[in-house]
Structures are given as structure tokens and as C-alpha cells.
N, C-alpha and C positions, 0 to 999 in steps of 0.2 A: 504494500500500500504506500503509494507518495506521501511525501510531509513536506511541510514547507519550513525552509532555511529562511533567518533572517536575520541580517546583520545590519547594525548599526554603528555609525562612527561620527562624534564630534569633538572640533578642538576649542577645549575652553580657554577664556581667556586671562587667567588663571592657573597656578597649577594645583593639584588638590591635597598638597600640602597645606598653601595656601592657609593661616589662619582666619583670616576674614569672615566675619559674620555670612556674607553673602557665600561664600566656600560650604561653610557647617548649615547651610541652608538648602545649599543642592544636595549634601548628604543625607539631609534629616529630610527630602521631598526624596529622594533616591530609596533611602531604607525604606517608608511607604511604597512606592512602586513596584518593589518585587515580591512583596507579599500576595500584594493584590494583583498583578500578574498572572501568577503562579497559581491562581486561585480562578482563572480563567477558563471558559470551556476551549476547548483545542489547544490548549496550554501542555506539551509531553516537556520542558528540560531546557535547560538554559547553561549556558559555560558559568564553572566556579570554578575558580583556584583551590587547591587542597591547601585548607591550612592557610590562606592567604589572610594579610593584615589590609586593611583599608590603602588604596590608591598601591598596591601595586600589582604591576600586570607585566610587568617585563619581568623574565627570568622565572616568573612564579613557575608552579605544576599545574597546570590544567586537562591532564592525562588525557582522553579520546580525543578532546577540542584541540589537542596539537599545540605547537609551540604560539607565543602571544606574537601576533602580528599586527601593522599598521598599515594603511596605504603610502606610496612615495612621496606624496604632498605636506605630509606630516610633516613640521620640522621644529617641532619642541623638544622639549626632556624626556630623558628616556629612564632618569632616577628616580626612585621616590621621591626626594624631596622638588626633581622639578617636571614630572609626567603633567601632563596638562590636554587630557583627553581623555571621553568615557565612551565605551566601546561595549555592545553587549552584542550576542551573540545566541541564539533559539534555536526551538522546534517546536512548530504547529502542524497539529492535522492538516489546516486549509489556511487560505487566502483569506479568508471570512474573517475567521475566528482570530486571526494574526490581527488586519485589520481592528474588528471590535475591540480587544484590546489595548492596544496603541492609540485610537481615538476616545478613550472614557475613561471615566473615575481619574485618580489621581495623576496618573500619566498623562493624560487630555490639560490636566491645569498644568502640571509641567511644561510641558509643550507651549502652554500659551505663554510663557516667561522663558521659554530658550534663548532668547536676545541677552536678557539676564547675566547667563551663564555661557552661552557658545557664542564664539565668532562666526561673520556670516564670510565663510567661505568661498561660494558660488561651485562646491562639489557638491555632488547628491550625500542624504546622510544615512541612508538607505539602501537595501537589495535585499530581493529576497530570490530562492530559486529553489527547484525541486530535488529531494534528493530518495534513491530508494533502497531497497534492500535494507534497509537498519543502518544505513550509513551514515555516521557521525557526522555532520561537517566542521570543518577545522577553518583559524581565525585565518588562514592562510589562505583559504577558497571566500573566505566573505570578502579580504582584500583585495584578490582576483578579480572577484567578481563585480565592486564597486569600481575598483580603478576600470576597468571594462565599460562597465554604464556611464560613467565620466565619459572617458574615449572615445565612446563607439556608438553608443544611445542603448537601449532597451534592446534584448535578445532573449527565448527561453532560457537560458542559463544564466540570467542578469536581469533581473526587472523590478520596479516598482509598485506599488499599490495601486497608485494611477494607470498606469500603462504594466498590463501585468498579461503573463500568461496560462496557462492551464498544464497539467503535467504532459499531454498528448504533446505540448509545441504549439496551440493555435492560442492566438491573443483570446482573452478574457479579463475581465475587470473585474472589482470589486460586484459592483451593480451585477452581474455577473451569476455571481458564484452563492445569490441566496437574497431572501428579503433584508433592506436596507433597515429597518425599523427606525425608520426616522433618522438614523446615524448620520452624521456628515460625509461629504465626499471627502478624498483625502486634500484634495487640494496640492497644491507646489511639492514637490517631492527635492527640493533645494534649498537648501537654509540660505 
């Protein structure tokens, strides 16, 4: 059965060491988000460090999800004390339920204060793509994958919410893949 890969990447401006009220404020809006995430219908796993301490991602363990990667555009810290970018990395059953998600409850208010916390880059912050067999994807194929949609636009193996496809390879959208209940459209898929 296909599941849907979804990666996300932004650079804040900021690093999350960072003491600043505004810093322990994307943490303490962060710590909500993945509870209630995870608490999601189509909700199967998300990358976690074994053992990891807050803000770091390079060199951590994050066994199946494969070594910690970034895209080429990246060019901040790569320390703890100067990493300055938050990257997650999933698995949903569908397009739907990814979607629903990412657009409500706590993460939806997030999102409306990304300005806040991320620089507006003009890279997508998003990709998502089909993966099967029980196959993990690694932070290494979501970099792939984004730097690709940057490059090249939308492809079944690289696509967005908006402009999305179907595990078959034929484009499909959100609107798409089930009743919209009133949800919003995803809107700019580009910070």
C-alpha cells in the first residue's frame, strides 16, 4: 500500500540556541504541534533522533530516516549552538490526511506566524512523494526531492499539496483525493 513522504525544510532566522523569548516561543508552539500531529488520522511516524537533546540534528542517530541532511541552499550552522533551521520529516497514509493536518489546530496558527520565525527564502518548504513496500524514506530523499521541485517544478517523485500527484503518476490534488470539509486550499506552496 503507498504512503505519503513529507518533508519539510525552513531557515530560521535565528539559531535555536538562540535565547530569545521569540526562540523558546517557536519551541513551546513546536512541543504542541507534534503531539497533536501524531494524534492525527493518516498520521503512521515521523523522524526522531535517538536520544537527541533539543536543536540538534546534525550528527544525531536517527536510525531508518538515515543520516541528517539539508538542501545546498542552506548556509547557516551546522552546531548546536549555531543550527538555525527546522526540518521534519513523515509518513501518511494519503495526500488528505497529510494535508488536514498541516492546515488545522495548532500547526495552522503556527503557520500563520512563520514570518515570525522563518526567513522568506523564495524555495519551496515542502515535498511530498510516494513511497512503497514499507520503505522508510530518508532526510536524504526529502533533500533530493525538494532541491528537484526548486529546479525542475513538480514531478510524481517531487510534488506539493497544491500541485500534487497520485501514487499511479497522474496529477491529483488535494480537492482530489476526498471531501474538502470546508478546509482551506493550501495556497503558495513558497515561503
Amino acid at each position: 500500500m503507498p504512503r505519503l513522504a513529507l518533508y519539510t525544510f525552513g531557515v530560521l532566522k535565528t539559531p535555536l540556541a538562540d535565547p530569545t523569548p521569540l526562540m523558546r516561543e517557536f519551541y513551546d508552539v513546536g512541543g504542541a504541534v507534534y503531539p497533536e500531529i501524531g494524534r492525527r488520522p493518516g498520521y503512521l511516524a515521523h523522524a526522531e533522533a535517538a536520544g537527541g537533546e533539543q536543536g540538534v540534528l546534525f550528527g544525531a542517530d536517527w536510525g531508518a530516516w538515515g543520516e541528517f541532511a539539508v538542501p545546498a541552499w542552506y548556509g547557516k550552522g551546522r552546531t548546536p549552538g549555531t543550527t538555525a533551521l527546522a526540518a521534519t520529516l513523515s509518513l501518511w497514509t494519503g495526500l488528505r490526511p497529510a494535508f488536514d493536518a498541516v492546515y488545522a489546530g495548532v500547526h495552522r496558527e503556527a503557520l500563520n506566524r512563520r514570518y515570525d520565525w522563518f526567513e522568506r527564502t523564495g524555495h519551496p518548504n515542502h515535498v511530498s512523494w510516494w513511497v512503497f513496500d514499507e520503505v522508510t524514506p530518508t532526510w536524504q530523499d526529502g533533500v533530493s526531492r525538494l532541491e528537484h521541485l526548486h529546479e525542475h517544478g513538480r514531478a510524481p517523485h517531487a510534488f506539493t499539496f497544491h500541485d500534487a500527484f497520485a501514487p499511479d503518476g497522474t496529477p491529483a490534488g488535494v480537492k482530489d483525493t476526498g471531501p474538502s470539509s470546508g478546509r482551506p486550499r493550501a495556497g503558495s506552496d513558497h515561503q
